[in-house]
Biopython code that builds the backbone (N, CA, C, O; Angstrom):
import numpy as np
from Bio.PDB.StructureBuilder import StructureBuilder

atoms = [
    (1, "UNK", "N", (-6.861, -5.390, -8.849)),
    (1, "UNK", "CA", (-6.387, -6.254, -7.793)),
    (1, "UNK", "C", (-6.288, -7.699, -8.274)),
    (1, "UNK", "O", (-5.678, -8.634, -7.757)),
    (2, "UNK", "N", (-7.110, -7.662, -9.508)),
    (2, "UNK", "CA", (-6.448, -9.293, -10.288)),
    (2, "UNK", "C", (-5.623, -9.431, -11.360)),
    (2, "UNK", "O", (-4.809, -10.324, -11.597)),
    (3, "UNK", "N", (-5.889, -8.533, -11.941)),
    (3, "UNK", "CA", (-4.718, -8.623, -13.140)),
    (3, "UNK", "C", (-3.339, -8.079, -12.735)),
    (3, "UNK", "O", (-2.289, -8.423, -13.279)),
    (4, "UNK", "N", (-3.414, -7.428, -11.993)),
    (4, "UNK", "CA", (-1.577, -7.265, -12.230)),
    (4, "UNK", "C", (-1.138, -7.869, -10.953)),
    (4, "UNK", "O", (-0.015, -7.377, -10.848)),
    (5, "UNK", "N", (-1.321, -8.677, -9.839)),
    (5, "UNK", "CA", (-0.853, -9.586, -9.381)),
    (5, "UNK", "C", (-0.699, -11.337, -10.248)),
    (5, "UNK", "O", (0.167, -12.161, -9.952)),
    (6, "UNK", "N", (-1.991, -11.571, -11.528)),
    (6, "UNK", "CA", (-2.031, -12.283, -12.038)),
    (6, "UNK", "C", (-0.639, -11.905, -13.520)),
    (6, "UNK", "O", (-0.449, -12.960, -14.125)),
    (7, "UNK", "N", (-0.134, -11.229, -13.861)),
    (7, "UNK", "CA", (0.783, -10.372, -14.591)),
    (7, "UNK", "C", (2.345, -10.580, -13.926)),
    (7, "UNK", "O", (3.380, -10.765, -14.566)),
    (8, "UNK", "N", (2.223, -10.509, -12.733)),
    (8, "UNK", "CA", (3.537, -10.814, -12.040)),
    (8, "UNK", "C", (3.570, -9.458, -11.186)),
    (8, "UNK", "O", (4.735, -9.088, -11.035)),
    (9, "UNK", "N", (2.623, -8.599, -10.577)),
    (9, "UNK", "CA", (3.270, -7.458, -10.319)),
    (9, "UNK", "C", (2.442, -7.355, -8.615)),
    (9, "UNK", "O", (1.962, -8.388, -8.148)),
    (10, "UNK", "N", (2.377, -6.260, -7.962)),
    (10, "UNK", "CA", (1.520, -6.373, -6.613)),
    (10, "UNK", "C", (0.463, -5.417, -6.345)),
    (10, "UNK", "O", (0.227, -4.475, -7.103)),
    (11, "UNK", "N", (-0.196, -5.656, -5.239)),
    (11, "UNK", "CA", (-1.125, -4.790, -4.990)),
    (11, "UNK", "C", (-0.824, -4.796, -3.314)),
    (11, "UNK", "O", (-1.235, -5.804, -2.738)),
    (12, "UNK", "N", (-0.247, -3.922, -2.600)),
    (12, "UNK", "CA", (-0.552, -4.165, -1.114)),
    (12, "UNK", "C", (-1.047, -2.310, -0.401)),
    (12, "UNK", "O", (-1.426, -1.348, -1.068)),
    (13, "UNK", "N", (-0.960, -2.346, 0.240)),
    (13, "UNK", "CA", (-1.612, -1.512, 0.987)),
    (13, "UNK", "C", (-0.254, -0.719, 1.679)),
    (13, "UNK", "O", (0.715, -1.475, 1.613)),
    (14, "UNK", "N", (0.081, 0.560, 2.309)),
    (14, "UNK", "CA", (0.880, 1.140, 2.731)),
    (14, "UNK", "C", (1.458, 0.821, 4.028)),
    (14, "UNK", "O", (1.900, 1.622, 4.852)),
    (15, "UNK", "N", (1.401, -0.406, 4.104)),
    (15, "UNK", "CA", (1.956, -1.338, 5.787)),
    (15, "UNK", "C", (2.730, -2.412, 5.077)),
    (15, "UNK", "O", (3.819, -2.771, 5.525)),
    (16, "UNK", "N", (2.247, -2.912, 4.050)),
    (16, "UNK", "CA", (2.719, -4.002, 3.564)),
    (16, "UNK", "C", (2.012, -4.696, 3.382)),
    (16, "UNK", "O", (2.534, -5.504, 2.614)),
    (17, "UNK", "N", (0.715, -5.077, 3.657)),
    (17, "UNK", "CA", (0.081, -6.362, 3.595)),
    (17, "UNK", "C", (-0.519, -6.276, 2.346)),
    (17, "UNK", "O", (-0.403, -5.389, 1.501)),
    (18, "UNK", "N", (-1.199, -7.337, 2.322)),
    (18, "UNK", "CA", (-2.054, -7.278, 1.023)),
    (18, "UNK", "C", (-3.203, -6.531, 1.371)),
    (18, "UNK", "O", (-3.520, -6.264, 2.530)),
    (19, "UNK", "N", (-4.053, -6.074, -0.021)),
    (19, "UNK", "CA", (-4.449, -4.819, 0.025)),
    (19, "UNK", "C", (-5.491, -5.303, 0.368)),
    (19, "UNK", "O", (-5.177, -6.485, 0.507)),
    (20, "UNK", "N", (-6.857, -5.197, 0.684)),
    (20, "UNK", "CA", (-8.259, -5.386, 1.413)),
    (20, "UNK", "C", (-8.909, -4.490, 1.310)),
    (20, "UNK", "O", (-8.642, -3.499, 1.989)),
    (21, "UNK", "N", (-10.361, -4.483, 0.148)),
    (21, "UNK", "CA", (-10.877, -3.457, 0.473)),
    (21, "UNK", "C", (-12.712, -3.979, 0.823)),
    (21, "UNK", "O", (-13.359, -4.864, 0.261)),
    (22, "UNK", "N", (-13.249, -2.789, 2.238)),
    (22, "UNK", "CA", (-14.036, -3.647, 2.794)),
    (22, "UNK", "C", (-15.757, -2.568, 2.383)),
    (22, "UNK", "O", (-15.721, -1.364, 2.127)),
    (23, "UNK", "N", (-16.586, -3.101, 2.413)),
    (23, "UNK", "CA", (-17.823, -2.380, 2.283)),
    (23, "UNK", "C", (-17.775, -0.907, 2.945)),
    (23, "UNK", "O", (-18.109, 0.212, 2.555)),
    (24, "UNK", "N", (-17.110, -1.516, 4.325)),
    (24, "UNK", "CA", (-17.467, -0.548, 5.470)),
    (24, "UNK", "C", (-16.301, 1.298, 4.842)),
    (24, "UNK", "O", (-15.073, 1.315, 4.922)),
    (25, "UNK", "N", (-17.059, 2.410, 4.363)),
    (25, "UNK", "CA", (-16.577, 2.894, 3.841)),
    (25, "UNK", "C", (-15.654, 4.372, 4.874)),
    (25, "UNK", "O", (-15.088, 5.414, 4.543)),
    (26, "UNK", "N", (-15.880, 3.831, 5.905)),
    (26, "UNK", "CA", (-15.233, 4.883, 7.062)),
    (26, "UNK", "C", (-13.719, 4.390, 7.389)),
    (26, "UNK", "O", (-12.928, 5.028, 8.083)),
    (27, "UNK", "N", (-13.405, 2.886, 6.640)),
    (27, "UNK", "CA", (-12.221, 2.385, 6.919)),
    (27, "UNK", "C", (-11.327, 3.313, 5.472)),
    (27, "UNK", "O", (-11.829, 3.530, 4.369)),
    (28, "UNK", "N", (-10.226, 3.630, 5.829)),
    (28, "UNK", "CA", (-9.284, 4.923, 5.501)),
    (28, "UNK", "C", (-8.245, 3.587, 4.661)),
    (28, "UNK", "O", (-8.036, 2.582, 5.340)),
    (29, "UNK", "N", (-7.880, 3.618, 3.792)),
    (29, "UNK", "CA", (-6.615, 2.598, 3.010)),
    (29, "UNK", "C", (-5.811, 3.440, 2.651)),
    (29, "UNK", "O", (-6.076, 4.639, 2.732)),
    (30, "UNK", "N", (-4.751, 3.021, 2.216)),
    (30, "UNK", "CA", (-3.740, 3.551, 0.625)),
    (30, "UNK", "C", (-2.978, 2.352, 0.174)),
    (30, "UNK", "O", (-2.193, 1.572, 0.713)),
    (31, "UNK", "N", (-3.509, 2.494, -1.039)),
    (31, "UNK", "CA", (-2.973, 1.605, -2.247)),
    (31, "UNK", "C", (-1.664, 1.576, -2.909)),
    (31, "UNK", "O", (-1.430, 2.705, -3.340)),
    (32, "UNK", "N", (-0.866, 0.888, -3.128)),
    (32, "UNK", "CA", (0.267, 0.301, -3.579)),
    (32, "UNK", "C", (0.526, -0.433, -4.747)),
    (32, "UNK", "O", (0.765, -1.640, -4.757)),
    (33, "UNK", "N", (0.481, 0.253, -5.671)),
    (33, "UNK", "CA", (0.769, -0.680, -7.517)),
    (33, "UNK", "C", (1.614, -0.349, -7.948)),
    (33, "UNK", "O", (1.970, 0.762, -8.340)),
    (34, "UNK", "N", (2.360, -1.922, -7.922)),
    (34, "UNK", "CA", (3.719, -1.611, -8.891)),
    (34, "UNK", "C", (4.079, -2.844, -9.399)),
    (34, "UNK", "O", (3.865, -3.897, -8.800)),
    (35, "UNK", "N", (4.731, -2.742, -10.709)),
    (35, "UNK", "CA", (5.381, -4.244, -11.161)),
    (35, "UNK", "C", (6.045, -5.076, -10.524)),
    (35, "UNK", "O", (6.524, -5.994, -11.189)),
    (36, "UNK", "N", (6.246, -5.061, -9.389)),
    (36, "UNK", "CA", (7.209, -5.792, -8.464)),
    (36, "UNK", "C", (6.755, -5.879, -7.429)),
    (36, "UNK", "O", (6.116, -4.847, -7.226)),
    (37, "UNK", "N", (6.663, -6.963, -6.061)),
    (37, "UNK", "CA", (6.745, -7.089, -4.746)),
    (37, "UNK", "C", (7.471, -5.737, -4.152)),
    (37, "UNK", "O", (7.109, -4.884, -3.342)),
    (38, "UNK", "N", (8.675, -5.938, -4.941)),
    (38, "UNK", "CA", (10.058, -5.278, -4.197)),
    (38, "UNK", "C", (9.582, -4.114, -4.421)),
    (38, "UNK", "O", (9.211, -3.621, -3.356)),
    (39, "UNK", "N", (9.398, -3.368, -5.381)),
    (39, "UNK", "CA", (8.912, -2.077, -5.835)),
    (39, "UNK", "C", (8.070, -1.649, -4.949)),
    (39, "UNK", "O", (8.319, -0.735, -4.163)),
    (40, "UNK", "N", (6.963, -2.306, -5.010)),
    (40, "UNK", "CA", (5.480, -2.045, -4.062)),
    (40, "UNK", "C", (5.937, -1.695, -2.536)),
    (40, "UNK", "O", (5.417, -0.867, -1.787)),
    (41, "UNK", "N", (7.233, -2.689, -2.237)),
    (41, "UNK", "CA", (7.262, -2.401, -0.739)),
    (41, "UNK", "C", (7.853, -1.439, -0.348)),
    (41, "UNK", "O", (7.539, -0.793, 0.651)),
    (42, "UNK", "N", (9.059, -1.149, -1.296)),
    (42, "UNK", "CA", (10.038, 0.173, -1.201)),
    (42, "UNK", "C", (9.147, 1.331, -1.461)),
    (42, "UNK", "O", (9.622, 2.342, -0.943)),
    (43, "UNK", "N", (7.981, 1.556, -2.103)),
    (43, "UNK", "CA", (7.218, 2.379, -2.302)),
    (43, "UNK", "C", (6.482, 2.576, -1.155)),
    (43, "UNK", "O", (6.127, 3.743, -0.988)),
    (44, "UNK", "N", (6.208, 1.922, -0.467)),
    (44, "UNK", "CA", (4.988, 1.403, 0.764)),
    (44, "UNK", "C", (6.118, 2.199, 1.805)),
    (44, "UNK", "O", (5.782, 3.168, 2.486)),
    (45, "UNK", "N", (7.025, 1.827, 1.808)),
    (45, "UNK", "CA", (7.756, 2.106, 2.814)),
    (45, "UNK", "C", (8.297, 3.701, 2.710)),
    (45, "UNK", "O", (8.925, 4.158, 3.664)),
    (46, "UNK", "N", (8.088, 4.362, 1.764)),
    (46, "UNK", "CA", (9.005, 5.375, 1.273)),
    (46, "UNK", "C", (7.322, 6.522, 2.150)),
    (46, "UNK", "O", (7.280, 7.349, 3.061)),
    (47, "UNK", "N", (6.604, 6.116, 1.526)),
    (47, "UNK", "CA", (4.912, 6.746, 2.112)),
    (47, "UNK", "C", (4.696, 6.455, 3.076)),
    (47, "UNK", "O", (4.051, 7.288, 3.712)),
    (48, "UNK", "N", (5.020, 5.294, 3.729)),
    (48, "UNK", "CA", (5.091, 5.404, 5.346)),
    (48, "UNK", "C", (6.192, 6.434, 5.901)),
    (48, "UNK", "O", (6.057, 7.284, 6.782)),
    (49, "UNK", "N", (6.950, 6.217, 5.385)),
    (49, "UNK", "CA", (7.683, 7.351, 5.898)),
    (49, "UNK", "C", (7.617, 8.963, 5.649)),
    (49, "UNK", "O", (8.000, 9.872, 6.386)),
    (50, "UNK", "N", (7.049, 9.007, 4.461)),
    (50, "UNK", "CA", (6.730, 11.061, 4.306)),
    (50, "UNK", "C", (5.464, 10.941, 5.379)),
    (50, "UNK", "O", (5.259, 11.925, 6.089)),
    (51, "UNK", "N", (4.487, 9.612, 5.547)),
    (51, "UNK", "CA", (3.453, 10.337, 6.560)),
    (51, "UNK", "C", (3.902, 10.729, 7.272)),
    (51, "UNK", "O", (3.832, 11.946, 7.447)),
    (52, "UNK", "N", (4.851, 9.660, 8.351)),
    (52, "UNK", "CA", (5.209, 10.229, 9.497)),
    (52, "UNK", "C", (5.822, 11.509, 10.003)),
    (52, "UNK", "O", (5.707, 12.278, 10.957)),
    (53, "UNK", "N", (6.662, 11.339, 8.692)),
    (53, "UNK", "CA", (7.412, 13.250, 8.538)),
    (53, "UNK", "C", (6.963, 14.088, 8.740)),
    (53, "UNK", "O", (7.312, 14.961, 9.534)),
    (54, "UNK", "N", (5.826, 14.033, 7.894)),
    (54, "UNK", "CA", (4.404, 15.231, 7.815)),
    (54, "UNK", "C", (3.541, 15.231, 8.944)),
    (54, "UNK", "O", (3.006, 16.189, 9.501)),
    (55, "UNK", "N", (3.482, 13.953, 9.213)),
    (55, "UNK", "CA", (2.087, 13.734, 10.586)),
    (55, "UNK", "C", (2.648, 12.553, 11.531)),
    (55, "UNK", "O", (2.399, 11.357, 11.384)),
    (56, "UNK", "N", (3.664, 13.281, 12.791)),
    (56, "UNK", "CA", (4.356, 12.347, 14.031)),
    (56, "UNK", "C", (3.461, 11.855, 14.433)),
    (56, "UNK", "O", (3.551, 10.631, 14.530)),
    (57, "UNK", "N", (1.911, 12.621, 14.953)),
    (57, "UNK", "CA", (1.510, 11.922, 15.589)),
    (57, "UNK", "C", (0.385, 10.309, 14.996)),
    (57, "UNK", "O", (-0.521, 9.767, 15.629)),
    (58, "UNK", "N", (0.908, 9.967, 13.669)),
    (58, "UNK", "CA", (0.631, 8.980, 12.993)),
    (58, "UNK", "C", (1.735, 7.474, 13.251)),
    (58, "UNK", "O", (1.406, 6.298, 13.100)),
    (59, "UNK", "N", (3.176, 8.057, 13.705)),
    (59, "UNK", "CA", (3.878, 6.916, 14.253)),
    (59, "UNK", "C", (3.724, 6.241, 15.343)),
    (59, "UNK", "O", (4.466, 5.290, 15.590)),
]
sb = StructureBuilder()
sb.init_structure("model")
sb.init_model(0)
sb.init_chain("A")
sb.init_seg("    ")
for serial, (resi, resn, name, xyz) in enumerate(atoms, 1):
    if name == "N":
        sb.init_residue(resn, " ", resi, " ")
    sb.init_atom(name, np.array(xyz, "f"), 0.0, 1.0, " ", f" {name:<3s}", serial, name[0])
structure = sb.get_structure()
């Protein structure tokens, strides 16, 4: 989460935001790494979308 945003590349989470990860270990994430903003989000977005495919009642 530091070097490859420090590299030029991203780390966000499958909503888009930046990624956050917290002690509390019952909180559920998915991670997003890719050389690019753009990449990361089209990726983010591509997995938001098979969830919903797979699991409606997640939209």
């Amino acid at each position: 989460m530091v070097t490859v945003p420090a590299a030029g590349g991203a780390v966000i989470d499958v909503c888009g935001r930046p990624l956050e990860i917290a002690p509390d270990l019952t909180r559920r994430w998915s991670g997003v790494v890719a050389v690019a903003l753009r990449l990361a989000e089209e990726l983010a977005a591509t997995i938001a979308e098979r969830r919903t495919d797979d699991h409606p009642q997640l939209s």
